[in-house]
C-alpha positions in Angstrom: -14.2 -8.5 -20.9 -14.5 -6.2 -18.0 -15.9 -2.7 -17.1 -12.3 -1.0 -17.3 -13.6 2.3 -15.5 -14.8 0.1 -12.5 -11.7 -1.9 -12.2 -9.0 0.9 -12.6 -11.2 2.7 -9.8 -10.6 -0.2 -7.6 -7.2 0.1 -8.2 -6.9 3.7 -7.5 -8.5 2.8 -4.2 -6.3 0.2 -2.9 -3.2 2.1 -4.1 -4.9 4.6 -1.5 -5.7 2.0 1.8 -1.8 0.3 1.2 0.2 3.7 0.7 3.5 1.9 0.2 2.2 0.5 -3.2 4.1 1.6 -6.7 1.8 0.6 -9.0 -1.1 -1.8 -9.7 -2.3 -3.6 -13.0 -5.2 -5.7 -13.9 -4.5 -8.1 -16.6 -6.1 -11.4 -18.5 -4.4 -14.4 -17.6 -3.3 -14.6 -21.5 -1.2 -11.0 -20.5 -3.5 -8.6 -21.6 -4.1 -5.6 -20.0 -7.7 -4.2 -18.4 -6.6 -1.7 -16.1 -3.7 0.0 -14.6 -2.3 2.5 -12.5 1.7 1.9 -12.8 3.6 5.2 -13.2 7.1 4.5 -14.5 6.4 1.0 -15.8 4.8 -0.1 -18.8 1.8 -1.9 -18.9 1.4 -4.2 -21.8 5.3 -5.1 -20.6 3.9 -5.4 -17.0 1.0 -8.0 -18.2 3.0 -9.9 -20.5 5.8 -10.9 -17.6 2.6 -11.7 -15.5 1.3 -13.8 -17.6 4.6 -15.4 -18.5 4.9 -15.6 -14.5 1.6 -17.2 -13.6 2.2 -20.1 -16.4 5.4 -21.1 -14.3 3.6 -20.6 -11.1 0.6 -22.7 -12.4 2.8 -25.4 -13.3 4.9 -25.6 -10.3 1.4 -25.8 -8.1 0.7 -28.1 -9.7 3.9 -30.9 -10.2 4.2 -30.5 -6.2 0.4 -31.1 -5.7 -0.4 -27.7 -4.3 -3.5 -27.1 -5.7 -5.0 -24.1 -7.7 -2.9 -21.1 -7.7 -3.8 -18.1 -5.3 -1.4 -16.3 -5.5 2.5 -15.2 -6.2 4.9 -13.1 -4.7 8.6 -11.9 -5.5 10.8 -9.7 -3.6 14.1 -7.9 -4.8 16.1 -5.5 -2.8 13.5 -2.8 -3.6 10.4 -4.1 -2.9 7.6 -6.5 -3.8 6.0 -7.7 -7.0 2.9 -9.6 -5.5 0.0 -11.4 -8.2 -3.3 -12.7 -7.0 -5.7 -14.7 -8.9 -8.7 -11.9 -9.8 -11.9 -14.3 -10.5 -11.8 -17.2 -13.4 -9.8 -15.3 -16.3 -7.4 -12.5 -14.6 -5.0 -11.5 -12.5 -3.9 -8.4 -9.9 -0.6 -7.4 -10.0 0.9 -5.5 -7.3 4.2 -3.0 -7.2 5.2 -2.3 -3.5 8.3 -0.7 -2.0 10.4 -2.9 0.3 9.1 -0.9 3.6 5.1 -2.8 2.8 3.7 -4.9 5.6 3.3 -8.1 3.5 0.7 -8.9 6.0 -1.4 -6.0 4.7 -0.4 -6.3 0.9 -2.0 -9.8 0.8 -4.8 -8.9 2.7 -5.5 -6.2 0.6 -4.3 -7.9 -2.5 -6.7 -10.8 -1.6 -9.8 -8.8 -1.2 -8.9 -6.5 -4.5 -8.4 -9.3 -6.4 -12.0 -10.9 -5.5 -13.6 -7.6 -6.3 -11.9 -7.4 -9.7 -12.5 -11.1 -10.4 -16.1 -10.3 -9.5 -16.2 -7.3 -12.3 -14.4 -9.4 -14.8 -16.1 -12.3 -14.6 -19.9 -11.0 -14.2 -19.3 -8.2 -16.8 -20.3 -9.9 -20.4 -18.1 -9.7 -23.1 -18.2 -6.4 -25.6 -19.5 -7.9 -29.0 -17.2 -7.4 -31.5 -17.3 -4.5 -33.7 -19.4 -5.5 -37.1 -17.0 -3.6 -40.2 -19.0 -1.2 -42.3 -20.4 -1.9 -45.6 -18.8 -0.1 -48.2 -20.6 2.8 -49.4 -19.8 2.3 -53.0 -20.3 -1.4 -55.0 -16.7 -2.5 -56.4 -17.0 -2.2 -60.7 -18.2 -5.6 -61.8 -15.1 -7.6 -62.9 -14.2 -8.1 -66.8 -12.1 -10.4 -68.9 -9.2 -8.7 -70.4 -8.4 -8.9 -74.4 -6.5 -11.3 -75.8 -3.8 -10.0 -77.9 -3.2 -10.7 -81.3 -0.4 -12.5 -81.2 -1.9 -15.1 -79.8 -0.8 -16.9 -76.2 2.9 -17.2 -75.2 4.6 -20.0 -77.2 5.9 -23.0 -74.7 4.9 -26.3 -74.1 1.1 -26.5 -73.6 -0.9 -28.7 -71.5 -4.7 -29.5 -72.7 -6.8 -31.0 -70.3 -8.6 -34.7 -71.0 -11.5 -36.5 -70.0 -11.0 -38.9 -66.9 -9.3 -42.2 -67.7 -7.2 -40.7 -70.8 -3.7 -39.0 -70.7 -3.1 -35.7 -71.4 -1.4 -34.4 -74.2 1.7 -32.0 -74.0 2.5 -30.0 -77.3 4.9 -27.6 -78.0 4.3 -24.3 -80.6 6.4 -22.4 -82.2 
């Protein structure tokens, strides 16, 4: 989906121009993740809750008529956890202690996320990998013996032509 060496090396650099940042992931909107640079916080975790996030988001938008969704923010007592729409199909997740200017963060945020939606959405998709042949043909398939005893006795169902009923017989 994307060049994941180009995106993580925009992350690194606007974990660089906003130093209060913690961590930054890029993800798919269906939570999966493309790039990251999020010491102390896993990932695949990370883009799942985002993606989780951004459905709620979405919908909110739009029930109060708010339009498409830019962008999301949460604060706790220890900082910021900021999400911006990154092109058509992901999204930028932001980590940021409390001390941020949140003036900055979405400025940055903002611009990051255009350059990453950019990369995502020009880059084409990888083609999926094509399994190898087997080296080796599989033995040709055989009809095992019948033993002498003949079939299992039970009842026995023979099969008919159409329009006549079949006949049920029991051996013994």
């Amino acid at each position: 989906m994307a060049d994941q060496p180009a995106v993580l090396d925009e992350l690194h650099r606007l974990r660089a121009r906003v130093p209060q940042l913690t961590g930054a992931l890029a993800a798919s909107v269906d939570g999966l993740v493309l790039a990251h640079d999020t010491p102390g916080v896993e990932p695949e975790g990370l883009a799942a809750l985002t993606a989780a996030a951004l459905g709620v988001a979405i919908r909110t938008t739009d029930a109060t008529g708010r339009g498409e969704l830019r962008e999301l923010l949460l604060r706790g007592h220890l900082g910021y956890v900021a999400t911006y729409a990154a092109g058509a199909h992901a999204v930028l997740t932001l980590l940021a202690e409390d001390r941020v200017n949140v003036g900055r963060l979405h400025l940055e945020g903002r611009r990051a996320g255009a350059r990453i939606g950019e990369l995502v959405d020009t880059t084409p998709p990888h083609p999926a990998p094509v399994p190898a042949r087997p080296a080796v043909r599989p033995a040709p398939r055989t009809r095992t013996a019948r033993t002498a005893a003949g079939p299992a006795p039970g009842p026995t169902t023979t099969t008919t032509p159409r329009g006549t009923t079949p006949r049920t017989t029991t051996e013994s």
